[in-house]
FIMAR-52363 format. One record per residue (C-alpha): residue number from 1; residue in three letters; x, y, z. Coordinates in steps of 0.02 Angstrom, whole numbers, plus 50000, padded with zeros to 5 digits. Last residue first. Layout:
FIMAR-52363
@num NUM | residu ala | c1 X | c2 Y | c3 Z
...
This chain:
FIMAR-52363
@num 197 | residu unk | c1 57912 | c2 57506 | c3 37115
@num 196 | residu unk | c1 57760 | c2 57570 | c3 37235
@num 195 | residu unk | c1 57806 | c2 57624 | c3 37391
@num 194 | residu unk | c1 57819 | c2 57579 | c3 37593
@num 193 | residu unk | c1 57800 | c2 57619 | c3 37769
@num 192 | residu unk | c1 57795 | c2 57800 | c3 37765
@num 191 | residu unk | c1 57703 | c2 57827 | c3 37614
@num 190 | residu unk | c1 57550 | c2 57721 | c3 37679
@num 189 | residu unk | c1 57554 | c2 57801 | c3 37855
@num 188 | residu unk | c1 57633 | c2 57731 | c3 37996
@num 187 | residu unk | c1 57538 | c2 57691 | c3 38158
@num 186 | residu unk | c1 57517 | c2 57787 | c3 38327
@num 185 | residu unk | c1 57479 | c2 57723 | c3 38476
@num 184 | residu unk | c1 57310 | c2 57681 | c3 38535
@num 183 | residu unk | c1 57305 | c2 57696 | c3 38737
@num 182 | residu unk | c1 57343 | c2 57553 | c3 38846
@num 181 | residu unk | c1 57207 | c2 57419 | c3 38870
@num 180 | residu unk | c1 57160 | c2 57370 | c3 39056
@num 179 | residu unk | c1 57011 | c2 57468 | c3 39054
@num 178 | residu unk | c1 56931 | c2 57381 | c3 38919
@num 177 | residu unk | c1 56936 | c2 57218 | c3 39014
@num 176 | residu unk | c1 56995 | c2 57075 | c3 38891
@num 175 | residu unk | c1 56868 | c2 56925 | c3 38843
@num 174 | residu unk | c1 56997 | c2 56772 | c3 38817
@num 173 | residu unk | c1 57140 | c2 56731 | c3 38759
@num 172 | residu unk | c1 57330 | c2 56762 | c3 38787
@num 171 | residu unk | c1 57466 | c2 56742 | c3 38661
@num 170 | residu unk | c1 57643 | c2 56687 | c3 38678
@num 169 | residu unk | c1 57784 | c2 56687 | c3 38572
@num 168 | residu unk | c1 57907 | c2 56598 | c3 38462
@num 167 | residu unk | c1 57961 | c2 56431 | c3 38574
@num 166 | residu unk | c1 58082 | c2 56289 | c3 38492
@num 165 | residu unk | c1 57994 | c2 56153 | c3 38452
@num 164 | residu unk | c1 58141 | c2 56030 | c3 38416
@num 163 | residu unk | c1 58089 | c2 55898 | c3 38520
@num 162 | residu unk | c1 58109 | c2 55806 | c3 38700
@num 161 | residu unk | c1 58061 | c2 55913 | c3 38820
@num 160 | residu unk | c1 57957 | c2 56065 | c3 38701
@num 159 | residu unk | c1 57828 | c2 56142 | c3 38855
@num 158 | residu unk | c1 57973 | c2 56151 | c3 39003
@num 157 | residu unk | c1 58130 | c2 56139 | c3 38901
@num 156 | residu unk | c1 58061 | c2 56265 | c3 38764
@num 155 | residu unk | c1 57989 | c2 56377 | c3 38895
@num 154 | residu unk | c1 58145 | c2 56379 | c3 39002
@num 153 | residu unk | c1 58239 | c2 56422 | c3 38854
@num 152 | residu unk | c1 58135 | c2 56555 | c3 38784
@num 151 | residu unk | c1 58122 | c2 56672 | c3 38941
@num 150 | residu unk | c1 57998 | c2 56775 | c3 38935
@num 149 | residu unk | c1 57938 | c2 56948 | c3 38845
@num 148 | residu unk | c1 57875 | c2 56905 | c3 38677
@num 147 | residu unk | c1 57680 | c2 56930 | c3 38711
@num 146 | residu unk | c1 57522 | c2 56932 | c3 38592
@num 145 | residu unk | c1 57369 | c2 56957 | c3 38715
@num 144 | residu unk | c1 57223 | c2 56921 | c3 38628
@num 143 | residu unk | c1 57024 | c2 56945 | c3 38626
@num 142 | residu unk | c1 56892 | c2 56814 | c3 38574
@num 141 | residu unk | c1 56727 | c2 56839 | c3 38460
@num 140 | residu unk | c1 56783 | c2 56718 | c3 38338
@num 139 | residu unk | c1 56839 | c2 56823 | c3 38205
@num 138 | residu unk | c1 56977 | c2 56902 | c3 38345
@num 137 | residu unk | c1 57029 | c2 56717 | c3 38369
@num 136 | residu unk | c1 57050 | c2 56698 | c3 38185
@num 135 | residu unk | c1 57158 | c2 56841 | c3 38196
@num 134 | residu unk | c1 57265 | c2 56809 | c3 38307
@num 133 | residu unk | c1 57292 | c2 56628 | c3 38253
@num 132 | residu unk | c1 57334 | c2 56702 | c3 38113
@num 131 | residu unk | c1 57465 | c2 56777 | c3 38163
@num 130 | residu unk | c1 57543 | c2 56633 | c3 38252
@num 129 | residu unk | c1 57543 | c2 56550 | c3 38101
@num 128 | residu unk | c1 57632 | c2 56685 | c3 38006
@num 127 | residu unk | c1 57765 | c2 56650 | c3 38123
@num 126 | residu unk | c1 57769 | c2 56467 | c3 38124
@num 125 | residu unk | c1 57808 | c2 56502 | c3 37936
@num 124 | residu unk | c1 57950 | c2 56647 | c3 37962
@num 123 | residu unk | c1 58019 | c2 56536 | c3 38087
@num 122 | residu unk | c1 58017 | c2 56364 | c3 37995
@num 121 | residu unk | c1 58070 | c2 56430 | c3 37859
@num 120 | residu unk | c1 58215 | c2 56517 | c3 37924
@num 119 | residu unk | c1 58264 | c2 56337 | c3 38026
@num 118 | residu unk | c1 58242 | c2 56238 | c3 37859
@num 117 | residu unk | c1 58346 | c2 56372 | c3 37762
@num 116 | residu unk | c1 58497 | c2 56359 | c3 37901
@num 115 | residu unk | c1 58491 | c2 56193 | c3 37931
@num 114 | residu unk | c1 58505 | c2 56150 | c3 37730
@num 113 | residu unk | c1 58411 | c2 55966 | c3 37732
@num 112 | residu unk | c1 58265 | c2 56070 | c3 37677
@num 111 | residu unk | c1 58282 | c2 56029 | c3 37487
@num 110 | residu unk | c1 58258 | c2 55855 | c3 37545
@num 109 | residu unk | c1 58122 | c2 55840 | c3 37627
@num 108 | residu unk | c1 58043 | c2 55943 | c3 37481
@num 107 | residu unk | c1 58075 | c2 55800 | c3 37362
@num 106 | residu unk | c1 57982 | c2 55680 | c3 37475
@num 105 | residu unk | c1 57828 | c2 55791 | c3 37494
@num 104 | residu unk | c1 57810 | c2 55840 | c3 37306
@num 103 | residu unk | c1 57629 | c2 55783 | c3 37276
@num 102 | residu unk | c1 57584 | c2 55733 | c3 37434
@num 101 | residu unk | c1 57618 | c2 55895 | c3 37521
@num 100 | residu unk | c1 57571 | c2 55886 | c3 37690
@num 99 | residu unk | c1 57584 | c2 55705 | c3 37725
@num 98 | residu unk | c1 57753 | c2 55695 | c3 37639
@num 97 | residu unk | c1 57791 | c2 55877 | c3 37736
@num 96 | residu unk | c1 57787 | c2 55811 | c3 37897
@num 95 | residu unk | c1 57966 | c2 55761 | c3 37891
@num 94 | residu unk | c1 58011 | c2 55929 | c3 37830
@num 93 | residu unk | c1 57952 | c2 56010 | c3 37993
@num 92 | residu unk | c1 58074 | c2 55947 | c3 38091
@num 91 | residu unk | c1 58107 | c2 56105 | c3 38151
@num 90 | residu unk | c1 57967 | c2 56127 | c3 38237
@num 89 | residu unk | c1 57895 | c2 56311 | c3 38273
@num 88 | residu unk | c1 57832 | c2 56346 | c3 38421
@num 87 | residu unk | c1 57657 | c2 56468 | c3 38489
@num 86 | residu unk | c1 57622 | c2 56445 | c3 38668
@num 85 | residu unk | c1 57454 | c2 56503 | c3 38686
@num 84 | residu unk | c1 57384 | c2 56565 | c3 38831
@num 83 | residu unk | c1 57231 | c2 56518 | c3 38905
@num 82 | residu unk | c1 57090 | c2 56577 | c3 39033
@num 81 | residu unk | c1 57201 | c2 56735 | c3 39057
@num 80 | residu unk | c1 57235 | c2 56798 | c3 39253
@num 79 | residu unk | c1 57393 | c2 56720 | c3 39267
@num 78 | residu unk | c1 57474 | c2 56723 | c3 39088
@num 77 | residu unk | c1 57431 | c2 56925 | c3 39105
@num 76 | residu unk | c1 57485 | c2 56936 | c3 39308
@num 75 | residu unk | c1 57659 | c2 56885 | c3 39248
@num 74 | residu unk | c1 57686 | c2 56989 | c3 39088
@num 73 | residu unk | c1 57767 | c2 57145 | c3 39186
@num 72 | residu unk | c1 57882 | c2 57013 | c3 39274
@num 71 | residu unk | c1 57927 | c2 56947 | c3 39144
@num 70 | residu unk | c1 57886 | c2 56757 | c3 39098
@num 69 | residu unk | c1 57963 | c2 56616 | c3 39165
@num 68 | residu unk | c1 57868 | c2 56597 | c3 39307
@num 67 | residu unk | c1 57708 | c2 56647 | c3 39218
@num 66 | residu unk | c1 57735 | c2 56473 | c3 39106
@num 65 | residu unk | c1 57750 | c2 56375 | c3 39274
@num 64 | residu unk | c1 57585 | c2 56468 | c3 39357
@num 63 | residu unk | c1 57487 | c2 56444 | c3 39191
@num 62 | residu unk | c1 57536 | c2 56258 | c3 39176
@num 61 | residu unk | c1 57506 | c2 56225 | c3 39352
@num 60 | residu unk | c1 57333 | c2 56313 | c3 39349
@num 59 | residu unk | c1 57274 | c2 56225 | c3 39212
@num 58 | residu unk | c1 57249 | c2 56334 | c3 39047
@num 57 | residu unk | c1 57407 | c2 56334 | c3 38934
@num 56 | residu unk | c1 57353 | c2 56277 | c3 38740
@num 55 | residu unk | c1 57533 | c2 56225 | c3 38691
@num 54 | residu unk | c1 57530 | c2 56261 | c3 38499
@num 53 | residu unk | c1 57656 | c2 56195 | c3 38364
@num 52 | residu unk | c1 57694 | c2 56290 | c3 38194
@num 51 | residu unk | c1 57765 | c2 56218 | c3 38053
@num 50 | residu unk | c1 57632 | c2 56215 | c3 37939
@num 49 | residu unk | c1 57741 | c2 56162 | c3 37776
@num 48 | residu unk | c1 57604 | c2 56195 | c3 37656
@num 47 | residu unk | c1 57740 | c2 56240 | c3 37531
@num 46 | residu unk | c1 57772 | c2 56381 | c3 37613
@num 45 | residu unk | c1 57626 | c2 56446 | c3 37716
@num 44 | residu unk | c1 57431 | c2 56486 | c3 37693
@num 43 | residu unk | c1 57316 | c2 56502 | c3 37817
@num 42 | residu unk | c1 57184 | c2 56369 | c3 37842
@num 41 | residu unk | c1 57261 | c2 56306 | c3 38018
@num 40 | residu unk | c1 57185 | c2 56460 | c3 38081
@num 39 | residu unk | c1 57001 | c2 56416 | c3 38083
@num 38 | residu unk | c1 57026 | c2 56226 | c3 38132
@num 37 | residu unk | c1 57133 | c2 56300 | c3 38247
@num 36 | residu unk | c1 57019 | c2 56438 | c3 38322
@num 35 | residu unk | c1 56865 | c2 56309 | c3 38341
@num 34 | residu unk | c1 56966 | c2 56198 | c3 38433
@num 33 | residu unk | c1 57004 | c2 56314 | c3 38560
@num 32 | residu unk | c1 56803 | c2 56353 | c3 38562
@num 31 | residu unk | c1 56787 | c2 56187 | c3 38585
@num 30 | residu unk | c1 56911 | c2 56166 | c3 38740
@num 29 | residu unk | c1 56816 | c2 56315 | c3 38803
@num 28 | residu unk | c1 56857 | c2 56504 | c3 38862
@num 27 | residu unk | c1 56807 | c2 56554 | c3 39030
@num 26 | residu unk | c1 56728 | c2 56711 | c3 39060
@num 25 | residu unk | c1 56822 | c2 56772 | c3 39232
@num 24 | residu unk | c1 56861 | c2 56959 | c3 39125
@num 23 | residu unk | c1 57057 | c2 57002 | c3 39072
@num 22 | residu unk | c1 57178 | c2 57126 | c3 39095
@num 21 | residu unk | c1 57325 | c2 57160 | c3 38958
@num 20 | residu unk | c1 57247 | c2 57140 | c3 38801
@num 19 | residu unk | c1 57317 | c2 57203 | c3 38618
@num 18 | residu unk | c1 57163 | c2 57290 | c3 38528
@num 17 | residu unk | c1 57059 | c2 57266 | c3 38391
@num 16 | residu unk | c1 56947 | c2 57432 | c3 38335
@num 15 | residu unk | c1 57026 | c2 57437 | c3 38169
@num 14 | residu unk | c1 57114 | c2 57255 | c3 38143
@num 13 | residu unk | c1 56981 | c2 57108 | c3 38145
@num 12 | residu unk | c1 56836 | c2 57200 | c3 38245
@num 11 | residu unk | c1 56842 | c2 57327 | c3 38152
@num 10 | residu unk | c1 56858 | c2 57235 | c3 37988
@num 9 | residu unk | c1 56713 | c2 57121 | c3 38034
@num 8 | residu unk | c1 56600 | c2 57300 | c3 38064
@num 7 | residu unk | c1 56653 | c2 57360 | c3 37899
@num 6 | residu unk | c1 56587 | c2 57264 | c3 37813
@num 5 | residu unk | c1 56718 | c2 57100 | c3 37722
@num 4 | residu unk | c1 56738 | c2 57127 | c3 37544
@num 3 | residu unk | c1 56681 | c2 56995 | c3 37422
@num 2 | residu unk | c1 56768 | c2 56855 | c3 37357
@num 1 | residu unk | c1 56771 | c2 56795 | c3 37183
């Protein structure tokens, strides 16, 4: 049985975590990037699917072509980060899935030859992905910088040539500034956001 996490690792998970916008000159490693996936690629998704696909953006070309196609408010964010993350979702996912689900690989190939159910799973999968890769990056002692605003096309043609990655979002990392973060907004409460049945 697992235990609770103290307080402290929750804080620094979810209570006291917050979204970057500025960030310090610390650099952030190829092994600590491959820390965070072997740490995220644990999370759980549909039928082990794993469908998401990660551009790890840290040269200067990369981060000036990924900037250009960003908003202008999220410009100086891709810019000034050590790394962003693209984070895609393939959808040829299903052809992965022999290696990822020996036991019923080739059968699930073929329930996802529906376009529409292998391009929702794919999503809501690559998704959930993403999200942990926020959160094993907070476990590791690094801050993000989740971001939607930039043009998805251009990404995908740029960073995806040649597949069917199609773009999701993007996330900074790295050691934030505390003085670039906005102030804490406001979050639901239990009975506003949902209810027992």
């Amino acid at each position: 049985m697992s235990s609770k996490l103290l307080d402290p690792a929750l804080d620094q998970l979810f209570r006291t975590a917050r979204s970057q916008n500025g960030w310090s000159d610390d650099p952030v490693s190829e092994h600590q990037i491959r820390e965070l996936y072997e740490l995220l690629k644990w999370g759980p998704t549909s039928a082990n699917c794993c469908p998401a696909r990660f551009v790890w953006v840290r040269s200067p070309e990369g981060k000036a072509k990924l900037a250009a196609m960003a908003m202008d408010a999220n410009k100086p964010k891709v810019l000034s980060a050590p790394v962003t993350a693209i984070v895609g979702y393939d959808l040829d996912f299903p052809d992965t899935l022999p290696k990822l689900f020996p036991a019923r690989g080739e059968m699930m190939k073929g329930f996802f030859q529906d376009e529409t159910l292998a391009a929702t799973t794919a999503f809501r999968n690559g998704s959930l992905q993403g999200a942990y890769l926020i959160l094993a990056a907070r476990a590791l002692g690094l801050d993000c910088g989740p971001m939607s605003g930039f043009d998805h096309a251009s990404v995908d043609q740029e960073f995806f040539a040649g597949t069917r990655i199609k773009s999701n979002f993007i996330c900074s990392l790295g050691h934030g500034l505390s003085d670039k973060t906005f102030p804490r907004n406001p979050r639901f409460t239990f009975e506003e956001a949902g209810r027992f049945a």
